[in-house]
ROVEX-707540 format. One line per 10 residues: number of its first residue (from 1); their letters; for each residue z, y, x of C-alpha. Coordinates in Angstrom, 3 decimals. Example, Ala and Ser with C-alpha at 12.3 -4.5 7.8 and 13.67 -1.06 7.14 Angstrom:
! ROVEX-707540
1 = as = 7.800,-4.500,12.300 | 7.140,-1.060,13.670
This chain:
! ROVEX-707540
1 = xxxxxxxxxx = 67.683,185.419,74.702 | 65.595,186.898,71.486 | 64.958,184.125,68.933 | 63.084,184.696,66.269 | 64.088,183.183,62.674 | 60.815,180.928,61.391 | 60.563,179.447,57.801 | 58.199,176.308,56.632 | 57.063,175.405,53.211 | 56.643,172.137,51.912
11 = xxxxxxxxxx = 54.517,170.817,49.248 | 55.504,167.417,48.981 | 57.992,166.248,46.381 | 61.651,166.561,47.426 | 64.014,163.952,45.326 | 67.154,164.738,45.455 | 70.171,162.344,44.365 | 70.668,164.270,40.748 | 67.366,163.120,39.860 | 65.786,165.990,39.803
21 = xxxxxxxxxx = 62.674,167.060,41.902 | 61.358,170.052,44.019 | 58.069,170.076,43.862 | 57.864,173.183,46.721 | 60.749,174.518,48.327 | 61.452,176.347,51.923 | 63.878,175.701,55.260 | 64.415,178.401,57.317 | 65.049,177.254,61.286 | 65.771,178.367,64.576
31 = xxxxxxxxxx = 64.890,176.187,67.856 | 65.773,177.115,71.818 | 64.041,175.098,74.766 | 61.072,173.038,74.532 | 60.817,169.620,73.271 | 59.727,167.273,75.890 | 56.472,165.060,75.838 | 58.120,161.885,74.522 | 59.745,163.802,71.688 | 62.894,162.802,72.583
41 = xxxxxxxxxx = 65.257,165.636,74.011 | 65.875,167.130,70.318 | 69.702,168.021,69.171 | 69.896,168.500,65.983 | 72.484,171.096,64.911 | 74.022,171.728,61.727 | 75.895,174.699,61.202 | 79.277,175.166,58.610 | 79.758,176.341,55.109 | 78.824,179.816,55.393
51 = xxxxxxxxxx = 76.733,179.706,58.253 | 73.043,179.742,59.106 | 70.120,178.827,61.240 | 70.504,181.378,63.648 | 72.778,179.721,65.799 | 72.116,181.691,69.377 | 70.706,184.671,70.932 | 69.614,187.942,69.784 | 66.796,188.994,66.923 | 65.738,191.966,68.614
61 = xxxxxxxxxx = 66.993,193.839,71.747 | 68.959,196.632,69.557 | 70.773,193.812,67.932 | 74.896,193.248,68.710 | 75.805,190.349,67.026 | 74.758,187.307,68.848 | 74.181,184.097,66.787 | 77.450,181.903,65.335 | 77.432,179.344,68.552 | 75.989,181.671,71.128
71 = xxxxxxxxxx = 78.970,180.580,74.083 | 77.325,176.864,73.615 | 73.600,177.289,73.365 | 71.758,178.013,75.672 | 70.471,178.149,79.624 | 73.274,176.250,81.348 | 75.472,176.103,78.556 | 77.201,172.358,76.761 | 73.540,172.306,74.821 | 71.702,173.048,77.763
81 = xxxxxxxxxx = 68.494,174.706,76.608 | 66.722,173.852,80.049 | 67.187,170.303,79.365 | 66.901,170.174,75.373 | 65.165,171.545,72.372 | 68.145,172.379,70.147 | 67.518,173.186,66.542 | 69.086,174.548,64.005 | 67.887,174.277,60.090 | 69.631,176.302,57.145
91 = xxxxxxxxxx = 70.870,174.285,54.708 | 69.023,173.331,51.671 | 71.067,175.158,48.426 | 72.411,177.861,51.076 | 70.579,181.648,51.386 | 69.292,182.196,54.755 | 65.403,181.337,53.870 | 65.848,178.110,53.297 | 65.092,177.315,49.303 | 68.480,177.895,46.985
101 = xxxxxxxxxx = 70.024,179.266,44.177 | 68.249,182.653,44.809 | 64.559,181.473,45.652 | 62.217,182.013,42.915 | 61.890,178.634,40.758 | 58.281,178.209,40.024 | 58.436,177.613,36.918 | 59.877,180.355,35.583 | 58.795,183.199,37.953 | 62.283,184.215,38.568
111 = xxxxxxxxxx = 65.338,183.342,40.949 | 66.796,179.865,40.452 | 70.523,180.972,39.795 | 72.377,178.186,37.919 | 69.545,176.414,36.990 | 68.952,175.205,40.772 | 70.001,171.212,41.100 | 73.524,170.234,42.630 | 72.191,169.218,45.738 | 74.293,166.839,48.238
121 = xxxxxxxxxx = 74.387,166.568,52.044 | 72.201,163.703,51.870 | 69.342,165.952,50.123 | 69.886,168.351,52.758 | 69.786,165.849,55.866 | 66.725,164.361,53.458 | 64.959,167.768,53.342 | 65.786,168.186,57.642 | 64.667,164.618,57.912 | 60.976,165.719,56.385
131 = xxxxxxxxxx = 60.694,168.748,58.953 | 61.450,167.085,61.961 | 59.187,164.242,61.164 | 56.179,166.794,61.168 | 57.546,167.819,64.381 | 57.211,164.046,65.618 | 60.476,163.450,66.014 | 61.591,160.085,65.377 | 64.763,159.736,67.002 | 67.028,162.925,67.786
141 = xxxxxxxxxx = 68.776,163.050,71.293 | 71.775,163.869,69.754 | 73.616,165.666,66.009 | 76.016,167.836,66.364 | 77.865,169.692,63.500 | 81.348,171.426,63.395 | 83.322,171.755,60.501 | 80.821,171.370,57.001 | 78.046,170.922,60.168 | 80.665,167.622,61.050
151 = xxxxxxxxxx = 80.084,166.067,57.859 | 75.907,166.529,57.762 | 76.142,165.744,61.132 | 78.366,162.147,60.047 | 75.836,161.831,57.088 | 72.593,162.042,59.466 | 73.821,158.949,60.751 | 74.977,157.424,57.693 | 71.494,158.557,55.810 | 69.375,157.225,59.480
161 = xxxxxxxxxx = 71.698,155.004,61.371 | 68.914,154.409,63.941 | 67.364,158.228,63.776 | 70.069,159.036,66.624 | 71.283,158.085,70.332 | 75.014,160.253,69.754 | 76.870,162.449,67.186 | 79.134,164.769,68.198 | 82.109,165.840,65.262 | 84.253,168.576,65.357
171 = xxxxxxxxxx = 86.673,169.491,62.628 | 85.176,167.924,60.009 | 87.018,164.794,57.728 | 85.430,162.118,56.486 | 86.496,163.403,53.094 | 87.757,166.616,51.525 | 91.971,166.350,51.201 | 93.138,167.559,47.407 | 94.529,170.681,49.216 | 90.591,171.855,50.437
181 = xxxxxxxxxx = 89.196,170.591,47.245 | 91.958,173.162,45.684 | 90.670,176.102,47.777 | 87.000,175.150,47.321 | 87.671,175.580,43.135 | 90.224,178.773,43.821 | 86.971,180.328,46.002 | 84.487,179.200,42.856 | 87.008,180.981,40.469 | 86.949,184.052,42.348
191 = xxxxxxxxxx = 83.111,183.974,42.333 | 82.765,183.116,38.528 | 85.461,185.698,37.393 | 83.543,188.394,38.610 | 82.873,190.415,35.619 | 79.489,190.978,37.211 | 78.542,187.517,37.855 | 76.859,187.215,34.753 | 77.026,183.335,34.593 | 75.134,183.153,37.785
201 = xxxxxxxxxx = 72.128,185.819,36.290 | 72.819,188.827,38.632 | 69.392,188.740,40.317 | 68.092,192.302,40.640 | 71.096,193.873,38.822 | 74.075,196.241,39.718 | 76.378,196.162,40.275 | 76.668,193.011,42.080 | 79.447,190.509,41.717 | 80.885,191.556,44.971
211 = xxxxxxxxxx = 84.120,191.536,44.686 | 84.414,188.021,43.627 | 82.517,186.814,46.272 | 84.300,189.264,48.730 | 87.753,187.468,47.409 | 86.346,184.635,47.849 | 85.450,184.319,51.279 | 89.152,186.116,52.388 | 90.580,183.140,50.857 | 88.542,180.962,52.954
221 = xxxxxxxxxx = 89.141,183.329,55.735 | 92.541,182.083,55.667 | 91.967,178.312,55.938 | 90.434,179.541,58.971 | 93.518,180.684,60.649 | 96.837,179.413,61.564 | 100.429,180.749,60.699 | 100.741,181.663,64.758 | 97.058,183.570,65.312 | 97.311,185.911,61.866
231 = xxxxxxxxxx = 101.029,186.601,63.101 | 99.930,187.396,66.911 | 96.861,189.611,66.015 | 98.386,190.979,62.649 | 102.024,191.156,62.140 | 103.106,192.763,59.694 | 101.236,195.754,61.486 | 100.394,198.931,58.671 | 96.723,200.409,58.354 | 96.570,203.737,60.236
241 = xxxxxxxxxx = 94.609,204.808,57.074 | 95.783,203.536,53.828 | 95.051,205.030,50.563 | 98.412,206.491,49.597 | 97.875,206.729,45.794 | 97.107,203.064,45.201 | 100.421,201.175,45.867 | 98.103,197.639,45.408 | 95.127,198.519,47.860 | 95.158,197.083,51.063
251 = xxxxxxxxxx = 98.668,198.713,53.510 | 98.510,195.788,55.910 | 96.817,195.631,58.776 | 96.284,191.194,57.640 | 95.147,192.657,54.477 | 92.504,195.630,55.829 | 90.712,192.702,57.763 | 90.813,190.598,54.780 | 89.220,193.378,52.885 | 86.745,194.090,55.086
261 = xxxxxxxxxx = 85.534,190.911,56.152 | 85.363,190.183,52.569 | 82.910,192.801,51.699 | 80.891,192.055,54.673 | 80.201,188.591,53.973 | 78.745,190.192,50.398 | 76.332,191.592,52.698 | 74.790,188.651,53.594 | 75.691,185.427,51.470 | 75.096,185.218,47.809
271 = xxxxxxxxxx = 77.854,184.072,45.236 | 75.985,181.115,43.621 | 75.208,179.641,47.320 | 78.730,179.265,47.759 | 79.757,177.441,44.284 | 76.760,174.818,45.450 | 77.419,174.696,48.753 | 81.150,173.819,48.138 | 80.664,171.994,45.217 | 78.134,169.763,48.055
281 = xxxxxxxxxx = 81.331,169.218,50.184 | 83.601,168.212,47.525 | 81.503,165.720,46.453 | 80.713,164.162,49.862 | 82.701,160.853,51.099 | 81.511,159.044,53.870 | 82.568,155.440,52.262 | 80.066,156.079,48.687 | 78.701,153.110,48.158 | 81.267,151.307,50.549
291 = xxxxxxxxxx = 84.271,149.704,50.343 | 86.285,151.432,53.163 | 84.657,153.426,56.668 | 84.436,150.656,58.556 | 81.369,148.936,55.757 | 79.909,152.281,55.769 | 79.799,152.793,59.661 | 78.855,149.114,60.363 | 74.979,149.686,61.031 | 75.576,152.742,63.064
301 = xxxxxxxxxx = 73.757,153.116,66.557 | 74.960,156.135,67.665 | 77.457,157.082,70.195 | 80.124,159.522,68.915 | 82.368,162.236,70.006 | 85.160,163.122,67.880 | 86.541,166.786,68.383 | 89.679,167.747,66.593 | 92.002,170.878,66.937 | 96.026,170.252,67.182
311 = xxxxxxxxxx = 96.481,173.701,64.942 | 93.838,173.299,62.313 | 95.216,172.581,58.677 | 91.579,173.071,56.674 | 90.720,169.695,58.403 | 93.563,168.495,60.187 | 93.570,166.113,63.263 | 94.491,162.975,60.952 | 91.378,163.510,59.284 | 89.088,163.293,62.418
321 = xxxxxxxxxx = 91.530,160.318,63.208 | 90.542,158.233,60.455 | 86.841,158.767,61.265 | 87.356,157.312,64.562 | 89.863,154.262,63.279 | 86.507,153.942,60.815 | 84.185,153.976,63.569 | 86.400,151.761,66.379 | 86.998,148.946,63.114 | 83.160,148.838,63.128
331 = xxxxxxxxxx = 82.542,148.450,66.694 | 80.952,151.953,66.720 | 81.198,153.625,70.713 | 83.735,156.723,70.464 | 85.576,158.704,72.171 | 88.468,161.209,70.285 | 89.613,164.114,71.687 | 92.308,166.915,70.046 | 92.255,169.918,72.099 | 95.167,172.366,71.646
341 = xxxxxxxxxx = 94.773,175.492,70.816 | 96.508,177.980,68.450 | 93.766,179.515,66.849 | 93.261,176.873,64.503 | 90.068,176.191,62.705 | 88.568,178.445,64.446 | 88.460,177.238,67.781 | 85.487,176.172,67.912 | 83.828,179.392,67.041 | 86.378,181.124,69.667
351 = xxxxxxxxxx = 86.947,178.831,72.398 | 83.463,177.314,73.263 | 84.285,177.408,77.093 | 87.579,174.791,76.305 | 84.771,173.134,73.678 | 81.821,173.113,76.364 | 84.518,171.521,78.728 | 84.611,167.939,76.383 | 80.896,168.713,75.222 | 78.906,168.762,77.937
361 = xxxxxxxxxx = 80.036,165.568,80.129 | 79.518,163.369,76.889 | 76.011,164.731,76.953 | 75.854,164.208,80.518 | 76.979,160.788,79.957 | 75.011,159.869,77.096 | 71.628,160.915,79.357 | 72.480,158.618,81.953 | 72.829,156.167,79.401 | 69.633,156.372,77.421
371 = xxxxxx = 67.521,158.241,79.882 | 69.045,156.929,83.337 | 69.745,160.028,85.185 | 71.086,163.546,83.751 | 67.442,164.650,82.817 | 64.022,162.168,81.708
C-alpha cells in the first residue's frame, strides 16, 4: 500500500494548558480506508514516544521500511482498512511535520528550540480534536494507542468521555513509575550534555548534537528489551569488525546495535523533541484533578481493552492492572488481557499477529454492539 504523508495548517488559536497560545501551528497525518457516510467508522491512532504518523504502508515503491504498525493496518488486518478509516496524527511538540520545537516560531523568523511551550497530552489530543472536527467527525469508532500512544489514547477519553464508542491500551500506565521518570531525565541529560546542543540553539549548525541524542535513544532502546531477548539475539557475541585501537568503542555485538541504532535515530528525530516529548509523559497522570482513577474514569462511555505484556518492565503488567481496577471501580466495560511473550516492550511492535489475535474480535465485538452486525 503507498501512503502518502499530508500536513494541515491551522489558523485558529491553539491554548494550551501552560497558558500560552499558538496562534498557527501544523499536524502532519496519515489516514488508510475511507470514512463512511455517517462519519462514524474512524480509529483514531496514536503512535509512541518516538514515533510518527506514518503508521503503515510504503512512501514510494523503492521504499523498504514499511510504517511502525504495518502487521496491524491494513486490508484484512486487526484495523481492517476495508471496514475503517484509520488515522494516524503526529504529535503536537514531536518532529514529523507536525508543529514543534524545530518549526519556525513566527515571531521570530527562526526555529522554536527552547522557546516552544511545554505542551501536555491534553494539548495534543486538543490540537487532534480540532482536525478531526473539520473532518466531521464527532464521535471516533474507536482510540487506540500503545505504549506513550496508551496514555493519549486514555487521555482522549478522559479530555472527550463521549467523543468515543472503545479504547484499546496497550503497555501504557496510568502514570509514569519513579524508575521511567529516572530514565526519561537520564535520556534528557544525555541530550543536554551534548557539547553541541547549544542550550537547545543548534538549528542550521554543525556539528549537530548527535551523539547525545544517539545516547539517548540506546538508553531507551534498552527499556525496550528484556534481560532474555538482548541475551538470545546478543550474548555476549564480539563485533566481527571492531576498531582495535580504541579499547572503549563498541567490541560487543549488544553494544554495535546500540551504537548504530543510536545514530540512526539522529537521522530522523531531533534532540529538543525528545526533552518535550518526555517531559509531556512525566507530567501526565490520569487522576489530575481527581481524587483516585475511579473519579477520573466515572463519566467514561467507552468500552476498553486493556493489553499488557508478562515481560515488559518500562510499563509493567501492574500498571495496566491498576487502569483496569480504575476503570471496573467506575463501572467502565473492560476487558484485560497480558499476553506472554519474551520480547518485552516490544511486543507489540514485533508480535502484531499474537496482538491482532486479542485486537480484532474486540473490534468485531464492539461493531455488533454499536453498529449491529460486523460492518454498518
Amino acid at each position: 500500500m503507498i501512503v502518502k504523508t499530508q500536513r494541515e495548517t491551522f489558523f485558529e488559536p491553539l491554548e494550551l494548558d501552560c497558558g500560552k497560545t499558538l496562534e498557527k501551528w501544523k499536524l502532519a497525518y496519515e489516514t488508510y480506508g475511507e470514512l463512511n457516510g455517517t462519519a462514524t467508522n474512524a480509529i483514531l491512532i496514536f503512535h509512541g514516544l518516538v514515533g510518527d504518523a506514518h503508521a503503515t504502508g510504503l512512501h514510494t515503491t523503492e521504499d523498504k521500511i514499511h510504517g511502525w504498525w504495518d502487521g496491524m493496518i491494513g486490508s484484512g488486518k486487526a484495523f481492517d482498512t476495508d471496514h475503517y478509516f484509520v488515522i494516524c496524527i503526529n504529535l503536537l511538540g514531536g518532529c514529523g511535520g507536525s508543529t514543534g520545537p524545530a518549526s519556525q516560531n513566527p515571531e521570530t523568523g527562526k526555529p522554536y528550540g527552547l522557546d516552544f511551550p511545554l505542551v501536555t497530552l491534553a494539548d495534543m489530543v486538543r490540537s487532534q480534536k480540532v482536525l478531526l472536527n473539520k473532518w466531521g467527525i464527532e464521535k471516533l469508532f474507536c482510540v487506540v494507542g500503545p505504549s506513550t500512544g496508551s496514555m493519549l489514547a486514555l487521555q482522549w477519553v478522559k479530555s472527550y468521555p463521549d467523543a468515543a464508542e472503545g479504547a484499546i491500551l496497550i503497555a501504557g500506565p496510568a502514570r509514569l513509575s519513579a524508575q521511567s521518570l529516572a530514565l526519561n531525565w537520564a535520556m534528557r541529560e544525555a541530550v543536554q550534555s551534548d557539547i553541541f546542543y547549544r542550550d537547545g540553539d543548534y538549528y542550521g549548525k554543525d556539528p549537530q548534537p548527535s551523539r547525545g541524542a544517539a545516547l539517548a535513544f540506546a538508553l531507551g532502546a534498552i527499556g525496550w528489551m528484556t534481560p532474555h531477548s538482548m541475551q538470545s539475539k546478543f550474548g555476549r557475541n564480539k563485533l566481527e569488525k571492531a576498531d582495535p585501537d580504541d579499547p572503549f568503542a563498541p567490541q560487543f555485538l549488544v553494544e554495535g546495535f546500540l551504537d548504530k541504532r543510536g545514530k540512526d535515530f539522529c537521522r530522523f528525530f531531533d534532540s529538543n523533541s525528545l526533552l518535550y516529548l518526555t517531559r509531556s509523559i512525566d507530567r501526565f497522570d490520569a487522576a489530575d484533578g481527581f481524587d483516585c482513577l475511579e473519579d477520573a474514569f466515572r463519566e467514561f462511555q467507552a468500552q476498553f481493552l486493556v493489553v499488557t505484556y508478562d515481560t515488559d518492565w518500562r510499563y509493567p503488567p501492574h500498571e495496566s492492572k491498576e487502569i483496569v481496577a480504575g476503570l471496573q471501580a467506575a463501572g467502565v466495560p473492560v476487558q484485560l488481557i497480558e499476553l506472554s511473550n519474551p520480547a518485552g516492550h516490544a511486543s507489540f511492535l514485533r508480535h502484531t499477529d499474537q496482538l491482532s489475535e486479542v485486537v480484532a474480535p474486540f473490534l468485531l465485538e464492539m461493531s455488533q454492539f454499536v453498529w449491529g452486525s460486523a460492518n454498518e
